[in-house]
Structure formats: C-alpha cells, structure tokens
C-alpha positions in Angstrom: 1.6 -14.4 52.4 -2.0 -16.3 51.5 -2.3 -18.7 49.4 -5.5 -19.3 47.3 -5.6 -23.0 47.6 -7.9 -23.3 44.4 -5.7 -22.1 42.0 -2.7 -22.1 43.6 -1.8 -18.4 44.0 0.1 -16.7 46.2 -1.1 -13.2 47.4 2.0 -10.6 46.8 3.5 -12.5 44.5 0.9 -13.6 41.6 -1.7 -11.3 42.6 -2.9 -8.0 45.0 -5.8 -6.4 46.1 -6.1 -2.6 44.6 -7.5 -0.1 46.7 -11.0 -1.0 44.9 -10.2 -4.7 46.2 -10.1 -6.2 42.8 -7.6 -8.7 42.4 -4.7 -7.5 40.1 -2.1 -10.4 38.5 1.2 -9.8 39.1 4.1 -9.6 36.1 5.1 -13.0 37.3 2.2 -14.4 37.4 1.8 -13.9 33.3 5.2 -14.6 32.7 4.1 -18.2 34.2 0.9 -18.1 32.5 3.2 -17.7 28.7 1.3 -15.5 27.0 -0.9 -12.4 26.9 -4.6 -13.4 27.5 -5.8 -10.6 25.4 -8.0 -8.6 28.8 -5.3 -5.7 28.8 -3.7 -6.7 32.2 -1.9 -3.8 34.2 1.1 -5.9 34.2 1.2 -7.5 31.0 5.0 -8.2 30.2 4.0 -9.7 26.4 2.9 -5.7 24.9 -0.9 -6.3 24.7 -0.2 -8.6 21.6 -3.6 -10.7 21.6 -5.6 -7.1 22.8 -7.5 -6.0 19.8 -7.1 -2.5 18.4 -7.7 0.0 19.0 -7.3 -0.5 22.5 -4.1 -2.3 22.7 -2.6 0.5 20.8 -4.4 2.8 23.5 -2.8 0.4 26.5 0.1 0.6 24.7 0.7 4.5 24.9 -0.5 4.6 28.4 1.8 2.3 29.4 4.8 4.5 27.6 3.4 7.1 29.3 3.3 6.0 32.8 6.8 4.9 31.8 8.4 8.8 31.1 7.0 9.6 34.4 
C-alpha cells in the first residue's frame, strides 16, 4: 500500500490506477469526501445527484446496466 503523502491517500483503498493509469477514487473515498462532487465518478455511492442532466440520467442507466450483468 502507497500512500500519497500530499493528500493523504492511500493507493487500494481511496484510489487505483486503471489500465489507462488514471487515477480512479474508490467508493470509500467519496463516502469520506460526503457528497457527490458532481464529475460523474465510477464509484459514486450518492446516484450522480449534483451531475447535471442529461448526463447523470445517462450515468445513471449505465450504472443499472452494468448492475443486471
């Protein structure tokens, strides 16, 4: 585990490198942050509330989507 000293995170649990190496938050990571930052985070746990339409409603059905799989 590596922690980013600036901002204290902790690779693995508040964030991961994708196979682009972007950094990607973590679930628990916004569930510390409190809200929904309005960016359409893969792992938003708050339903995209502060993304504007139409593409939180977009997000939104994705996300139901992936879900059925």
């Amino acid at each position: 585990m590596v922690q980013h000293m600036k901002f204290g995170l902790v690779e693995g649990e508040d964030y991961y490198y994708n196979e682009e190496g972007y950094i990607v938050l973590t679930e628990k990571y916004h569930l510390d942050r409190g809200s929904c930052c309005g960016n359409g985070c893969q792992h938003c746990p708050f339903n995209y509330e502060m993304v504007p339409e139409p593409r939180r409603q977009q997000l939104r059905e994705a996300k139901k989507k992936k879900a059925q799989q």
